[in-house]
N, C-alpha and C positions, 0 to 999 in steps of 0.2 A: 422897695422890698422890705422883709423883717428880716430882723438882724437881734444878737446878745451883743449886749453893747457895757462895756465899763463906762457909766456915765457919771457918779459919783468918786469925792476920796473917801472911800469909805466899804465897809463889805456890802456884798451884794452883786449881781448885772439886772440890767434892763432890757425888756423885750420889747423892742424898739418896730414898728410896723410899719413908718417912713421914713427907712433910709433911705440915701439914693444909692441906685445901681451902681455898681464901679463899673468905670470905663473901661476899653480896654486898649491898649496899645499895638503899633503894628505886629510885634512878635508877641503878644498876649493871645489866651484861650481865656473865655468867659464860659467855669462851669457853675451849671446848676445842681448846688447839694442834695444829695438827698439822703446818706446819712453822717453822723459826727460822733467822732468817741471825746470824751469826757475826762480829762488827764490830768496828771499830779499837780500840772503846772497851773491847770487849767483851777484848779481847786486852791491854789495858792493866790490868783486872783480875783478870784470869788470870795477869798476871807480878806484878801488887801492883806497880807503880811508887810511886813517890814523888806523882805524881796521885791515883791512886787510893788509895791511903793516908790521905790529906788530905781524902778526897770520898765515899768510899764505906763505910757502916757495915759491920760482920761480920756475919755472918749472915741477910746479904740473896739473895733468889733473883735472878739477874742472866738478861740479855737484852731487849733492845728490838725485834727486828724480826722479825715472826711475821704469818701467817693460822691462821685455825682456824673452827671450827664454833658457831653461838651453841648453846648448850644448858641456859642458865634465864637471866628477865631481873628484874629488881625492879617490884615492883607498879605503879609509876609513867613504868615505860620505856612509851614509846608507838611509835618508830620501826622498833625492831628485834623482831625477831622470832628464837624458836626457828629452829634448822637453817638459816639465814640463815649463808653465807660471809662470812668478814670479815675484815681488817684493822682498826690503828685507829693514831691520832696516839698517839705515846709520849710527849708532853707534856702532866701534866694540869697544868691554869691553874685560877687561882680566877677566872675573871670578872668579878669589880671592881674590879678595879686598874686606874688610869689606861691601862695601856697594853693590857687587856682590852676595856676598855672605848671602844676609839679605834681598832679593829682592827688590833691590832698582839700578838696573843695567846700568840706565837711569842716573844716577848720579856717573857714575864709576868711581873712585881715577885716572886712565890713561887713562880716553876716547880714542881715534882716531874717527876723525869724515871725511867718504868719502869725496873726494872733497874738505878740508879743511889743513886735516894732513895726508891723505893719496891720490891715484890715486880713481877720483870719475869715475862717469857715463855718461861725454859729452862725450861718445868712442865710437865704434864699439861693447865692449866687457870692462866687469868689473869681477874681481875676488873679491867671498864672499865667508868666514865663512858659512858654512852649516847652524849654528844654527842662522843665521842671515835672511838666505832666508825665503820671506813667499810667498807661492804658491796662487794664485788668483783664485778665486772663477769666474766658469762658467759666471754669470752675473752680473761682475763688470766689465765695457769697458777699452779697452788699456788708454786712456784718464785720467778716474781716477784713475786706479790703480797707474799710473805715478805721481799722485799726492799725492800719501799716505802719506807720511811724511811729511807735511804742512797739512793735516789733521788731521792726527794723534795729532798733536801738537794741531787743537780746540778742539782734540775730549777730551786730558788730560786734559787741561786748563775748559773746562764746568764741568767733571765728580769728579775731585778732590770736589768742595767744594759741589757737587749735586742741580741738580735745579727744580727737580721737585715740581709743584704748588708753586714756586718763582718766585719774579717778577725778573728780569736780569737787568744789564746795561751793554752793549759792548761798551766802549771806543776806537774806531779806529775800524774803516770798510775795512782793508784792505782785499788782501786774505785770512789770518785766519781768520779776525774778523767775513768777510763774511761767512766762513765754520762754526763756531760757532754760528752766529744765526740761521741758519738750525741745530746744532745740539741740543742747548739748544731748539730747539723747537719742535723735535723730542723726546727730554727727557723729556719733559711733564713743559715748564718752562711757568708760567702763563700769566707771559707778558714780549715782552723784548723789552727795548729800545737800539735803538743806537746810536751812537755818532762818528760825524767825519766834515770834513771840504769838504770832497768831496761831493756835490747833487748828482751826478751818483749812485755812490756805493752806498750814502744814499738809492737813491732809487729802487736797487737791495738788497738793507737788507730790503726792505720792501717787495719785492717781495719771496724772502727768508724767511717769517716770520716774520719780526720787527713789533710789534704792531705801532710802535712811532720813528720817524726817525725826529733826531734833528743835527742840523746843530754847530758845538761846538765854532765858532766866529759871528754867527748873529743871533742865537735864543739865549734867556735866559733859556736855557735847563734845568739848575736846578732846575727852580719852573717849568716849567713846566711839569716836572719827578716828583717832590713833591707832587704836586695837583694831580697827576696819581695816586698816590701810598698814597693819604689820608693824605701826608705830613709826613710819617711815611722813605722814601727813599725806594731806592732799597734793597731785601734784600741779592744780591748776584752782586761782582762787578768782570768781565770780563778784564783787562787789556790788549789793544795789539798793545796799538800806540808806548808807552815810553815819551810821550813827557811829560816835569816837569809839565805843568800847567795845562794840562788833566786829571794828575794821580791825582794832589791835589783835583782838579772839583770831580774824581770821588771818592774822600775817600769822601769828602763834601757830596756827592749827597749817600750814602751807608747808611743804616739805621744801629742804633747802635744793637750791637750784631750780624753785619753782618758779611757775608766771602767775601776774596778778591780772586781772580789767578790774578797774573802777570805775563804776557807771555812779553808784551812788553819791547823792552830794550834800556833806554835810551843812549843818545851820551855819558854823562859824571853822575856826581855825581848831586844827585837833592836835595832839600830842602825840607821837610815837618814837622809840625808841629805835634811830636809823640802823646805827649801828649791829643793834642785836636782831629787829626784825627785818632787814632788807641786807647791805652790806655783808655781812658776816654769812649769810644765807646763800650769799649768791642768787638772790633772789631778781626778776625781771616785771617790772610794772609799766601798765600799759594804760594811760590815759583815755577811756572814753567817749567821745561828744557825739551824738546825732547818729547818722549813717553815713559811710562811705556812699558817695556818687560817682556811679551808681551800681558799684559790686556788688554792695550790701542789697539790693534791689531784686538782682537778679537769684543771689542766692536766695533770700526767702522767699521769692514766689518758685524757686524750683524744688524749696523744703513743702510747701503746700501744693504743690499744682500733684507731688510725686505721689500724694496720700500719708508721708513720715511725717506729717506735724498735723497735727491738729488741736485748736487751741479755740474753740467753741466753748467749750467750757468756762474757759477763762470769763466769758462776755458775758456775766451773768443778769443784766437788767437790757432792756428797749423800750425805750418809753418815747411819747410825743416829745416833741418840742418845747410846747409850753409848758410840761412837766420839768424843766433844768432844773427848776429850784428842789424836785424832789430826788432828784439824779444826784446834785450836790448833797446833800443831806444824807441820803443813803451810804453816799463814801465820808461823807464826816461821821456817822455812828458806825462804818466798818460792817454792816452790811452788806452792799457791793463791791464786788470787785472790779470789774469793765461795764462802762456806762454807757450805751449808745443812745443819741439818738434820731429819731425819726425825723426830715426836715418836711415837712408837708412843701406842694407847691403854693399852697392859699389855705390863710385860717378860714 
């Protein structure tokens, strides 16, 4: 099969057109991709950072977020079936580890994560764990099923701290930040503001929902988040830029006794002042990672299936396969926002 393949130490993937087929195991499903979103992580690969360098082995097929077609299952699969649509969790868990085992799977003691520490979904064909596959529902499009896990992740990040009839602050409008204000506003959030440096995005979260779209280097966004909210602050703060002096802005701008998610993740170690921004606050933060399995699942696809989310917009490019290199390049010049794309069955 063809496969993105990290073949060098160095930037770049290769579009590799003799891989071999991954096999599958008795409780393995072999599906055939047919489309793949394009992701932060994914883009962090593609330049070889100093992360990825440290994280990611050479000559691994890279991508996490895909639907496609099941087309053989292991003797032992009982749920899925052939020609069965599907998505699936990009985290495999061993199941017995304390924190497997306590429902908290999303945080497994030996993750593997697709396309990272294992062969992901820039392929022809990806082998899943059964209990991994999630079958897609009639009126969710190829488009966004592709994107579920970069969903998934706003849809954990809003529900963990709840936001219904709260005011919000979303710090960084990227794709998730994007998907997150559709989602906090589908959950009933009474107002939400956002924050980023980009006006584009800014003003697709407002199209999306943002009551209040601030600019976080030319507006003085904290007073005027303060004077919104009575001077009292946000009472639930959204994290998902990482950058140190946004995060500080938004514990500043959080009312006391508020809750945090932090999804985003800074480059290195940041500075913050416990005492006066958390401590003293009474403030409650809430750590991030991946998606709950599989709450997180059910909840976003019953945000899309209901008609309250819609997040089409967010996906603004679909391009072939062979076109990755201009998919990356579009979200290096900031360009694009959600890159799909197309997996052909044969060049």
């Amino acid at each position: 099969m063809y496969a993105l393949r990290k073949l060098e130490d160095g930037p770049g993937l290769s579009l590799e057109k003799e891989t071999p087929r991954p096999p599958i195991g008795s409780r393995d499903v072999l599906i055939q991709v047919t489309h793949a979103g394009i992701c932060g992580t994914d883009r962090h690969i593609y330049e070889w950072d100093k992360w990825s360098q440290n994280r990611v082995k050479v000559g691994i097929t890279t991508g996490h977020e895909f639907v496609g077609e099941v087309v053989e299952v292991g003797e032992a699969v009982t749920r899925i079936s052939t020609g069965q649509r599907v998505s699936a969790e990009g985290h495999i868990t061993c199941g017995y580890c304390y924190q497997c085992r306590t429902g908290n799977a999303h945080i497994c003691e030996t993750v593997e994560i697709i396309g990272i520490d294992r062969d992901g979904c820039f392929a022809e064909y990806i082998a899943i764990p059964e209990e991994n596959v999630w079958p897609v529902h009639e009126k969710i499009s190829d488009s966004v099923a592709a994107v579920f896990d970069p969903l998934g992740n706003a849809v954990h990040t809003v529900m963990t701290p709840g936001v219904s009839g709260k005011t919000v602050l979303i710090t960084g409008v990227g794709t998730i930040g994007l998907m997150a204000v559709g989602v906090a506003k589908a959950a009933g959030a009474s107002k939400i503001f956002a924050v980023d440096v980009d006006r584009r995005r800014l003003e697709l979260a407002k199209h999306l929902g943002a009551d209040l779209a601030l600019h976080s280097i030319e507006d003085d966004w904290i007073e005027s988040l303060q004077k919104e909210t009575g001077g009292r602050g946000a009472d639930v703060l959204l994290e998902m830029c990482g950058h140190p002096t946004v995060i500080n802005q938004g514990f500043t701008a959080l009312a006391n006794g508020g809750q945090a998610s932090l999804l985003g993740i800074p480059s290195g170690e940041i500075s913050i002042d416990l005492s006066k921004q958390i401590i003293f606050k009474g403030v409650t933060i809430y750590g991030i990672n991946g998606r709950r399995m599989f709450d997180t699942w059910y909840q976003m696809e019953s945000l899309l299936i209901s008609g309250k989310l819609n997040i089409d917009p967010i996906i603004t490019h679909q391009l072939p396969m062979e076109e990755f290199q201009r998919g990356f390049e579009l979200m290096q010049k900031g360009e694009a926002i959600k890159v799909v794309l197309n997996i052909p069955q044969t060049f």
